[in-house]
N, C-alpha and C positions, 0 to 999 in steps of 0.2 A: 515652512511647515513640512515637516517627515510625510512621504506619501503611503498612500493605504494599500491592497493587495489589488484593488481594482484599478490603479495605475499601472500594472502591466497589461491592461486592456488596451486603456482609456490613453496612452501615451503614445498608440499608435496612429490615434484619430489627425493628428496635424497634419502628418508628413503620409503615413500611409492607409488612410482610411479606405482606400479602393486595392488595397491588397489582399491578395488570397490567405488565407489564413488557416482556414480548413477544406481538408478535401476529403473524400469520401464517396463510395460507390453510388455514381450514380446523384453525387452533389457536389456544393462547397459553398462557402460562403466568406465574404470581404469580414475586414477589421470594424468596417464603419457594421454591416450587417449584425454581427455577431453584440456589437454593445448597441445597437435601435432594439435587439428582441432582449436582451437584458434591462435593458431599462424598460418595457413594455413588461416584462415579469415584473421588475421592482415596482412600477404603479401599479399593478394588478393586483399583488401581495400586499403594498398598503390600504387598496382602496377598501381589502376585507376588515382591513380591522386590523393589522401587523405592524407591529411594534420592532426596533431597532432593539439588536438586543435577543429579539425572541429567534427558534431555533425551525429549521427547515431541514429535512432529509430528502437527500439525492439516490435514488435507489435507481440506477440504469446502467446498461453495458457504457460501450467506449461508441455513442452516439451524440450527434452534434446538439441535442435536448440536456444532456449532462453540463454543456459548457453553456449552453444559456440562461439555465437553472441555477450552476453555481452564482454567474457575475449574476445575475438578477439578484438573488439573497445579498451577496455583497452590495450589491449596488442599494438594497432599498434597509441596509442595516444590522442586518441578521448576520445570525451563524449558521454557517453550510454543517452538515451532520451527514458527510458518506458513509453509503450505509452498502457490505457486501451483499451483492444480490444472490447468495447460496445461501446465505439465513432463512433457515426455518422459520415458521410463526413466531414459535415462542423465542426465540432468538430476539426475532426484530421487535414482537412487544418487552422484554425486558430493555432493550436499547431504547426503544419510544419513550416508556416513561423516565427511563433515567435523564435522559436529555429534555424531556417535557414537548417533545416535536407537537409545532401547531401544523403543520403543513408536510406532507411528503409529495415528492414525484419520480412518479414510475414508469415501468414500460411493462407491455407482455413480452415472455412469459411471466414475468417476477411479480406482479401484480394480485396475482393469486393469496400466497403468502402473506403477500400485507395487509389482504384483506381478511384474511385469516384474524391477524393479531390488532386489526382495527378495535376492536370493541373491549383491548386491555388497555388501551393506550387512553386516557383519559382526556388529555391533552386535544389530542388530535381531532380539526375539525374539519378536513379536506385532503381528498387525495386526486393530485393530476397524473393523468397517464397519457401517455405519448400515445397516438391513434394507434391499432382504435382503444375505444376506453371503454371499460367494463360498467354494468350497469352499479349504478353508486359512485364512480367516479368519475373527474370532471376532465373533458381534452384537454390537456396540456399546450396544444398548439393555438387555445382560445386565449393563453392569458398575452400574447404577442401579436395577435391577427390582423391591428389597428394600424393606422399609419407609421409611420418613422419617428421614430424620439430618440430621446437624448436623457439620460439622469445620470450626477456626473455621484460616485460614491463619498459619503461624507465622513464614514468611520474614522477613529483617531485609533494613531500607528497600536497604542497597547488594547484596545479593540480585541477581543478573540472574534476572529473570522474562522475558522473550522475548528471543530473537536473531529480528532479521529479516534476511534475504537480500538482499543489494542488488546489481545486476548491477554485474559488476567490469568494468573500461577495460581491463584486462591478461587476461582470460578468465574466470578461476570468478569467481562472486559473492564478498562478504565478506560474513560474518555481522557485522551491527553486535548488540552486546551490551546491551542495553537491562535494566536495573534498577528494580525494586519503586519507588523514589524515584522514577528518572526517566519511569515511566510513569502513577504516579500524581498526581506534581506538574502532569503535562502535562493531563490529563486534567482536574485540578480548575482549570486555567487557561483550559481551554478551555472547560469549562461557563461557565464565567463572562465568556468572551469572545461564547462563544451566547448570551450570557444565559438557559440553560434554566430552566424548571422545572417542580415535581412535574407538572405539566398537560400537559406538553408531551407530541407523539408529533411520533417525528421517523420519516421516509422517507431512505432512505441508497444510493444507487445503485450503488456500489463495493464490490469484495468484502472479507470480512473477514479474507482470507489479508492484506488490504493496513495499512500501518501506518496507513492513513488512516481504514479501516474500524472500527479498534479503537479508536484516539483520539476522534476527530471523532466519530464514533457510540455505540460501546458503553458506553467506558469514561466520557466525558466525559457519555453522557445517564444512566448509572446512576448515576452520583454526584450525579445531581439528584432521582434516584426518578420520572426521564420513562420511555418507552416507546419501544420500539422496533416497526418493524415491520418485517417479517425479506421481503426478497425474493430470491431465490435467483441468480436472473440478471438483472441489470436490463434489463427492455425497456419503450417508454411506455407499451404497454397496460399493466402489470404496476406503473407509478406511477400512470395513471389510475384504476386500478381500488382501489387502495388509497386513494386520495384520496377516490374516493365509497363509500370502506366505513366509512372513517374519518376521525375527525378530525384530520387533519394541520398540524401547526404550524412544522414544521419538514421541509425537503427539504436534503440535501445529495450533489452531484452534480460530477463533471466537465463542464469543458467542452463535451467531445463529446456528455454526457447532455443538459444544456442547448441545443444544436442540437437534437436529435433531436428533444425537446420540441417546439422550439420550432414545428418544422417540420410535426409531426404533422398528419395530417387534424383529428383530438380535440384539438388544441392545446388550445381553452377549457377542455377540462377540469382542465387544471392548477391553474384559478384556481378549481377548486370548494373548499368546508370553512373553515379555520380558517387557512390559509395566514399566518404574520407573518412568515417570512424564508426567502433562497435561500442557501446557502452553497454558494462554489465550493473547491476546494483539488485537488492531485495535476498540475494545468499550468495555463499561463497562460491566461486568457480573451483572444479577441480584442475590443478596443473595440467594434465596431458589433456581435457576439451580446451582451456584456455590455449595453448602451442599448437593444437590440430588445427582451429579457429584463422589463428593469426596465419599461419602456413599457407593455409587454403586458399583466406581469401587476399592477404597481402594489404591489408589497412591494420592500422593499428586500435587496438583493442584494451581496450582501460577499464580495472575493476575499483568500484568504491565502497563505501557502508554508509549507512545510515538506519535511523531509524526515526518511528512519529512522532516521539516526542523532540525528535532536533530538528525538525519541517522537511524532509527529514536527514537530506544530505549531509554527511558530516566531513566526510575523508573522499581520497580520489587519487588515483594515479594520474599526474599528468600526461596530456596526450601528446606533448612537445617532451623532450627529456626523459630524464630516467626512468622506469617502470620496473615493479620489481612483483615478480612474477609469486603469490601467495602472500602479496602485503594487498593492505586496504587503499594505500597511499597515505596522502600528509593532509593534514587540515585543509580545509576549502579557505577560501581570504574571509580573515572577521570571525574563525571559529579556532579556540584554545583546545589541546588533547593532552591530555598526560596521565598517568597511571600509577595508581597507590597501593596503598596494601589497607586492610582490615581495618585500621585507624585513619585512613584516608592520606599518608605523609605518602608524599612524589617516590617513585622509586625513579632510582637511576636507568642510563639504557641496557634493554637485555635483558632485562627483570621481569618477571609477570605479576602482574596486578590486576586491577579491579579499571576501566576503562573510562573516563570523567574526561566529560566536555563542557566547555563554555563557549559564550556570544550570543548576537543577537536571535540567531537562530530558536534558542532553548525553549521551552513550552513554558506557560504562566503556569502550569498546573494541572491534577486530574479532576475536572469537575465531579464535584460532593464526596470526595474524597482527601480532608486535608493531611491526613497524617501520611499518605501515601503519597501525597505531593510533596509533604515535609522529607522523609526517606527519600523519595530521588530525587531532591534539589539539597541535599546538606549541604552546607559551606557556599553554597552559591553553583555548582557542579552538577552537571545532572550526570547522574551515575547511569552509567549502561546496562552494566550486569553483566557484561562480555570481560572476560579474562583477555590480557594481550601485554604485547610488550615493546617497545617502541626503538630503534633499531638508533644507530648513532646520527645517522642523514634527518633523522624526525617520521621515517616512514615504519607506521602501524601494522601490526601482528596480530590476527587475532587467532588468542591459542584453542580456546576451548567457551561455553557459554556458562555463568555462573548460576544459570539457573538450568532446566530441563527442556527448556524448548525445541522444539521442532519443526526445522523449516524443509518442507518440500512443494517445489515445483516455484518458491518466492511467497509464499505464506508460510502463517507463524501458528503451529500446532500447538497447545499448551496440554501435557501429558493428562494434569488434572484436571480438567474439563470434559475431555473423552471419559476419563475413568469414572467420573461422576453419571456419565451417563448410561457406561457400562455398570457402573453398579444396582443401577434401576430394572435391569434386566433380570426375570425371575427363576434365570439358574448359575446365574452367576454367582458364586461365593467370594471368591477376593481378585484381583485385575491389577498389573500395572503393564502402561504404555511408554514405550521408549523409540528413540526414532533410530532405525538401522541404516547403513548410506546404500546409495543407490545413485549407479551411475547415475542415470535420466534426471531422478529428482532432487539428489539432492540427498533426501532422505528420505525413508519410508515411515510413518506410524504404525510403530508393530505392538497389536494388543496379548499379553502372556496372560492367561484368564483361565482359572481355577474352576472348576464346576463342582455346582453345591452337590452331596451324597444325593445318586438316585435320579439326576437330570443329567440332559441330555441337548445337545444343541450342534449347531455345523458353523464353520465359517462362514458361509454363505447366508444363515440366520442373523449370528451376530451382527456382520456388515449390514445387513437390512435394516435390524435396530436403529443401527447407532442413523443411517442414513434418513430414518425419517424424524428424527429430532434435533437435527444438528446439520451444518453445511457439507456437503458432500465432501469438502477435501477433506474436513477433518476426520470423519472417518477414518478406520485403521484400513490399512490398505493389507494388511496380515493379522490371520489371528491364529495364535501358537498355542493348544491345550496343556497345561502341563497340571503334575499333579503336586507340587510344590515351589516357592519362590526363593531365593536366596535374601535372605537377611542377615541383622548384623546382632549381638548379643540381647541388642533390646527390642527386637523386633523387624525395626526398620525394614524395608525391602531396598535390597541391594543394587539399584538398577543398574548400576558400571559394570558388575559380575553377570547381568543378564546378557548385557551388549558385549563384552567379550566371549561369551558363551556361543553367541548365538550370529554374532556378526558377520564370520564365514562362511556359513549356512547360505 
């Protein structure tokens, strides 16, 4: 029998159940530890009344409550539903109902927020919060308090075990549906593409609401029987200081983390301990931070792609061999890439096309969405929407994004989502959002926004807007008044002509 996602737990119980597993300020906890309080969530979750199958959100930073929340849901059947902890109310109640969440858990400060959008969520009939707990909700540390147990996970491999949120081009997010299979294939592809193991302690800069957090990190290092070390918000003092407490073998971070580093007054401390690789993934590296990086500190340093709907690891430069400095790398083992044109036929190497992957990896689909699961699984391919082109060795190029996205700092800004929000604003007359680069992040969200005849507003108003209705990254981090947009004979707004306009700037 195919094993389910909670085998990269529960595999460590024979051989290394007294192994460290997580560490963290001020804690840690064994392999055996970490699945007794997961199966103490999973009894606790069915003895209310939960059903396999039904949906649970994980609303916490990068705390050791996040990983015994997920295996618990796993363990007692369910689906884990990471939910970003910068969502606003209304955010998190449109995600609540869509997904139908009977159950969330939380921490302070985020807490707040959900309790906000409790009484949209219809669904919802409990929320635990990690101490202390706000009046209405229930300790979280009460549903594991009891003695030691054991619940071993039952789910079958096409099982969806997570939906993650992915910000949608048309307004809500789509939940990609993600399966026991395809998260634990990914996962054992990706150890091996790290080449982790038992020895390893890896540093993980990114949160684990992200599908990158869970792969790249959790899932792909417990299935080696490595370690984790849990930091709550990434900041550098907070990777220095874990670097000299511990022996660090492994870091992986975004781009923007990598800056930061690099930049730090303590920079050399990065290169203290056991350091043998930097792994990038969540945006692209720009070339000259990528070459300052590896210079610096003298480990080699490997960039990938993915994304949520492929669990999400797809590509990777291997860390033994060639590296090619502004590619993605080559498919991870068990996952197919190649690139089409318009009609979906392979193009040759060197070509730019439209970016389609297959394997076991791939998502079942966007839950209550089937035509948009139909569209990016045609032919059996889950379409990217990334333009690229695929070089003669098989190592990936990505040229450009076929949609409007915006990633900075390793989140995915959707132009049409902000703008909907700026439109709601009562001096606003028309807005479009495009993302300009930016050493640090990556990219910036810069809003170009029109003011109606007779009003009147500052950047500093606008930004306040958008920040109490929506996550703080997404927010534009610029806002440009102008008194006209460029368009094209039918109207359209030209965004390419804004971004060449304005890019230098």
């Amino acid at each position: 029998m195919e094993k389910n996602l909670c085998s990269v737990l529960e595999d460590n119980l024979s051989s290394r159940a007294d192994k460290v597993a997580m560490l963290w300020k001020g804690g840690s906890d064994t392999y055996r530890g970490i699945d007794s309080k997961a199966s103490a969530i999973a009894e606790a979750l069915l003895a209310r009344g939960f059903r396999p199958g039904q949906r649970v959100g994980i609303h916490t930073a990068n705390v050791p409550e996040f990983v015994y929340g997920y295996f618990g849901v796993l363990k007692a059947g369910g689906q884990v539903v990471p939910m970003n902890v910068m969502l606003k109310a209304d955010e998190i109640s449109w995600l609540g109902r869509d997904s139908e969440l009977i159950f969330i858990m939380s921490q302070q400060p985020f807490v707040s927020e959900l309790q906000q959008a409790q009484r949209n969520i219809p669904s919802l009939q409990e929320i635990f919060c990690v101490s202390p707990a706000p009046a209405g909700a229930t300790q979280f540390e009460n549903l594991f308090s009891g003695p030691e147990t054991h619940v071993t996970g039952q789910a079958l491999p096409d099982d969806v075990a997570v939906i993650f949120y992915t910000s949608g081009t048309t307004g809500h997010p789509k939940g990609a549906m993600l399966t026991h299979r395809n998260l634990y294939t990914n996962a054992l592809a990706t150890a091996e593409t790290y080449e982790y193991e038992a020895n390893d302690v890896v540093v993980f800069g990114m949160p684990m609401f992200h599908s990158s957090g869970q792969t790249n990190a959790m899932n792909a290092a417990f299935s080696r029987g490595a370690c984790l070390v849990m930091i709550p918000r990434f900041s550098p003092d907070e990777v220095f200081d874990a670097f000299a407490e511990y022996p660090v073998s492994v870091f992986i971070g975004v781009p923007t983390m990598y800056h930061q580093i690099l930049y730090h007054p303590k920079a050399d401390r990065f290169a203290e301990g056991k350091l043998r690789v930097c792994i990038v993934g969540a945006a692209a590296m720009p070339e000259k931070l990528f070459t300052a990086v590896a210079e610096k500190y003298g480990v080699p340093i490997t960039e990938g792609y993915g994304l949520s709907e492929g669990g999400p690891v797809i590509s990777h430069n291997p860390i033994q061999g060639v590296k090619k400095i502004g590619s993605i790398g080559i498919p991870i083992p068990g996952i197919s890439a190649q690139v089409v044109d318009s009609e979906d036929n392979p193009l040759p190497p060197g070509q730019v096309g439209e970016l389609v992957v297959q394997g076991p990896n791939v998502m079942k689909g966007y839950l209550n969405q089937p035509d948009a699961s139909a569209e990016a699984l045609k032919g059996g391919w889950l379409h990217t929407g990334d333009l690229a082109k695929i070089d003669e060795d098989g190592y990936i190029f990505i040229v450009d994004r076929k949609k409007d996205m915006i990633l900075t700092g390793g989140f995915n800004i959707y132009p049409r989502e902000v703008e909907e929000v700026l439109y709601a604003h009562p001096s606003v007359s028309e807005v479009a959002v495009i993302g300009l680069s930016d050493e640090e992040k990556g990219e910036l969200a810069t809003a170009f926004v029109i003011l109606k005849k007779d009003h009147t507003s500052t950047e500093e108003e606008i930004n306040a807007f958008c920040r109490e209705r929506m996550a703080v990254y997404k927010a534009p981090r610029k806002v440009i008044f102008v008194d006209e947009l460029p368009r094209n004979a039918s109207g359209k707004i030209l965004k390419r002509l804004l971004k060449e306009q304005y890019q230098a700037h």
